[in-house]
N, C-alpha and C positions, 0 to 999 in steps of 0.2 A: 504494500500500500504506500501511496506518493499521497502526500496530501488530500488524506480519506479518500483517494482515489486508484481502483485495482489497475497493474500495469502489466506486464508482461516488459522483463530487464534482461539484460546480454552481459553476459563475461564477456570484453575483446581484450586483444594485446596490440599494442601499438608499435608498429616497425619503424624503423628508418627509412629513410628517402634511399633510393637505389645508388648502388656507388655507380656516378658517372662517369670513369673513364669507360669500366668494362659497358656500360648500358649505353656508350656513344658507340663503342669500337661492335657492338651486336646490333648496330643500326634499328635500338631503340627496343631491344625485342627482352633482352636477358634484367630481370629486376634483382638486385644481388642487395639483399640487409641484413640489418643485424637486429636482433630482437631487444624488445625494450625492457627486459627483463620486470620486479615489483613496479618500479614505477610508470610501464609502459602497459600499467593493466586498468580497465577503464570501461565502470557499467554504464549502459545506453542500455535508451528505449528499444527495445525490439523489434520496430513498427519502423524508427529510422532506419534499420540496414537494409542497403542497396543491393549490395554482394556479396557472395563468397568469395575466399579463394584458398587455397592451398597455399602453406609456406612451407618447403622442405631442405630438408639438408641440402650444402657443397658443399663441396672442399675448397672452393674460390678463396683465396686469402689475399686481402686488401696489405696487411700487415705484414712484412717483409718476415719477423716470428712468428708467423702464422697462428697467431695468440687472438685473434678474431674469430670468433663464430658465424657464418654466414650463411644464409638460407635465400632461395628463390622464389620465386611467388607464380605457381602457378593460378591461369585464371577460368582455365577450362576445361575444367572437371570433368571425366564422363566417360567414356568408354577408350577415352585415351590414357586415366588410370589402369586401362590392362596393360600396357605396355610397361608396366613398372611391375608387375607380379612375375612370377615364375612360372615355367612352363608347367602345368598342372594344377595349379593353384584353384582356377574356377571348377574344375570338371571334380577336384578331390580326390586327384592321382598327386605319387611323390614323383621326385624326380627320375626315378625308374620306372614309369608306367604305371603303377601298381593302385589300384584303387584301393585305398585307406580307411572310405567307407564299409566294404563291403567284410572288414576283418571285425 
């Protein structure tokens, strides 16, 4: 409740801005941040989010000691997620064929 009033509220995390040399030298395409850890954490209304998107690991390191943690943002969720799983993964075979369900 918001001022006697029922809401529907969001956990988000707040990222950085993409590091720009790599997001010029990918002709605008590759978003490379770094998470905004406690202080980048930030309830909203439910009703205001626009979008989704995926943020996932890289190994991209900004920082010459590679002491940076940096993740990318993907925006387009969806059956291009299968290209990230392993072959078997959907069907519920290992990676030797073997259906895992049926044991």
């Amino acid at each position: 409740m918001v001022n006697n009033t029922r809401r529907t509220l969001a956990l988000v995390s707040v990222y950085s801005r993409p590091d720009e040399d790599l997001f010029k030298r990918s002709n605008w395409t590759v978003w490379s941040v770094t998470e905004g850890g406690q202080n980048g954490l930030q309830v909203i209304d439910a009703k205001s989010i626009l979008s989704v998107v995926s943020v996932i690991p890289h190994n991209h390191h900004v920082n010459a000691d590679a002491s940076d943690v940096r993740f990318f943002v993907w925006e387009q969720m969806g059956m291009d997620m299968a290209l990230l799983s392993r072959p078997g993964d959907a069907t519920g075979e290992d990676d030797e064929g073997i259906d895992e369900d049926s044991n």
